[in-house]
C-alpha positions as CSV (number, residue, x, y, z in Angstrom):
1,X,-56.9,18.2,-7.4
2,X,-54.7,17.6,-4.6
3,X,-51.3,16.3,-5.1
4,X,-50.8,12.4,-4.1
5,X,-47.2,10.9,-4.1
6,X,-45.9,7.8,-4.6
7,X,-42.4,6.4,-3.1
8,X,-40.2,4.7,-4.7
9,X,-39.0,1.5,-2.6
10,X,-36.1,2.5,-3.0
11,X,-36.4,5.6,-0.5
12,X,-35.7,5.1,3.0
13,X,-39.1,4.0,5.2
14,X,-38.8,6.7,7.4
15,X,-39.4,9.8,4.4
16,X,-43.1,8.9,4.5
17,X,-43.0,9.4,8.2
18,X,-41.4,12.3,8.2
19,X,-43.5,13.6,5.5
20,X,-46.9,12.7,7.5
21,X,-45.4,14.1,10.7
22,X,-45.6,17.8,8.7
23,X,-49.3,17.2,7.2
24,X,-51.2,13.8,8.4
25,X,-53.7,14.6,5.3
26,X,-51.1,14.2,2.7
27,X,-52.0,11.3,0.3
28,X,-48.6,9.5,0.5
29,X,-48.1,5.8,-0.4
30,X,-44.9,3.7,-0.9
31,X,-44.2,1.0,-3.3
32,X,-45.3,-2.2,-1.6
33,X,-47.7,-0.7,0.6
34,X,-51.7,-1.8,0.6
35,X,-53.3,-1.0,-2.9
36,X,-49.6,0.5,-4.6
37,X,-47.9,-2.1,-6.5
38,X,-45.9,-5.5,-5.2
39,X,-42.1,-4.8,-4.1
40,X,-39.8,-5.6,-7.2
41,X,-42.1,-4.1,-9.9
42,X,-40.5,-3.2,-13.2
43,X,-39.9,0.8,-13.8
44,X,-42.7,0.6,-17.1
45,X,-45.3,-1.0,-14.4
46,X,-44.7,1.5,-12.0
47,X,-45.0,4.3,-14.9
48,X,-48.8,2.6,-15.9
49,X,-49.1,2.9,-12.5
50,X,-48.7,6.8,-12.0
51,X,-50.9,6.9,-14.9
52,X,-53.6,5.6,-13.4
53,X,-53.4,6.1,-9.9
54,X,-53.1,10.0,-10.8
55,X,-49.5,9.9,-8.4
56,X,-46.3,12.1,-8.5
57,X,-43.1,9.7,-8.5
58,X,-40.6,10.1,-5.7
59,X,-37.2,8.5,-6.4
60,X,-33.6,8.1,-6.5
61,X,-33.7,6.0,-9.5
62,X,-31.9,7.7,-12.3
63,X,-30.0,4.9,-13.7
64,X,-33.1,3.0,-15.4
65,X,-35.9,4.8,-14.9
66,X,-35.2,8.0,-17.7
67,X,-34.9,5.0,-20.4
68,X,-37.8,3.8,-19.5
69,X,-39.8,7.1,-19.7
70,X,-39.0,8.3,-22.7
71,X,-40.4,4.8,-24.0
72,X,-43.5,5.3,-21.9
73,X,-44.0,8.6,-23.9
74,X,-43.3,7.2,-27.0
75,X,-45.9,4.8,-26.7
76,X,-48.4,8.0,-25.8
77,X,-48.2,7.4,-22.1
78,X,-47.9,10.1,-19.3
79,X,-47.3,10.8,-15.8
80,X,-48.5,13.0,-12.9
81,X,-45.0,14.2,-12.3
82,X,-41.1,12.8,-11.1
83,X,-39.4,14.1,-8.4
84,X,-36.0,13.2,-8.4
85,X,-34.1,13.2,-4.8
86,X,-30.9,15.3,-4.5
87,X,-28.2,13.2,-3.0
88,X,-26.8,14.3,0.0
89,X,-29.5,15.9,1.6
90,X,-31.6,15.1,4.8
91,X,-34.8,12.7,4.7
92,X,-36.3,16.1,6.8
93,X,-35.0,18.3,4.0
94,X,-36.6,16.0,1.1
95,X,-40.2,15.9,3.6
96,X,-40.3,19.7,3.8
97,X,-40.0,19.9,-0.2
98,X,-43.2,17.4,-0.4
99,X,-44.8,19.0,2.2
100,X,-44.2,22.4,0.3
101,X,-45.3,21.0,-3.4
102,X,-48.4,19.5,-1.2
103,X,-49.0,22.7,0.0
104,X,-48.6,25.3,-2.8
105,X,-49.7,23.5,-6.4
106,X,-52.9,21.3,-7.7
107,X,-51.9,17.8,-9.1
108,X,-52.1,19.3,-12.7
109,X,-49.7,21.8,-13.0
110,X,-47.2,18.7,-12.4
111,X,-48.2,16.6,-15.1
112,X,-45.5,14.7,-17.5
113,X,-43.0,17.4,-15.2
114,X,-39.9,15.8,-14.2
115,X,-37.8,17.7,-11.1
116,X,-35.3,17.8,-9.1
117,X,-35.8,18.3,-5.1
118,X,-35.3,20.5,-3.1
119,X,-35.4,22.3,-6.1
């Protein structure tokens, strides 16, 4: 299966632009966008979420959100994978990463993975 993403709300608007611009065919939502969940959504819903919806995790959010996955795999839960932005780099430079994971790797081999990108 092809990997799908998911964007934290956090991220700036323009990364799933920039990530579309490489590969239109990418399955890329954000957080808040039609059918994803509601702006504001607590870190554990977001987790049920990616369960779910079968969605890798983009985000910058490494204050909360480790807490609240190691609960989430406590309780037996798991995820299609978190990616983990590097500070300091370029929306272009976190687009071409996607675009590369898109490219290269099925949905599965990134399964309760948590990385950092670029890597």
């Amino acid at each position: 299966m092809k990997v799908r993403f998911l964007l934290d709300e956090n991220l700036p608007h323009r990364l799933k632009d920039a990530v579309l611009r490489l590969q239109p065919d990418i399955d890329i939502l954000r957080v808040g966008d039609f059918g994803t969940p509601a702006l504001g959504i607590l870190d554990p819903d977001v987790l049920n979420y990616l369960q779910l919806s079968r969605r890798i995790l983009v985000t910058d959010n490494r204050k909360s959100m480790p807490g609240h996955l190691e609960a989430h795999w406590s309780a037996g839960g798991h995820i299609w994978g978190l990616f983990w932005l590097r500070p300091g780099m370029t929306v272009g430079r976190w687009a071409e990463e996607l675009f590369l994971v898109w490219e290269t790797s099925d949905a599965e081999e990134w399964i309760d993975r948590l990385e950092w990108i670029p890597f």
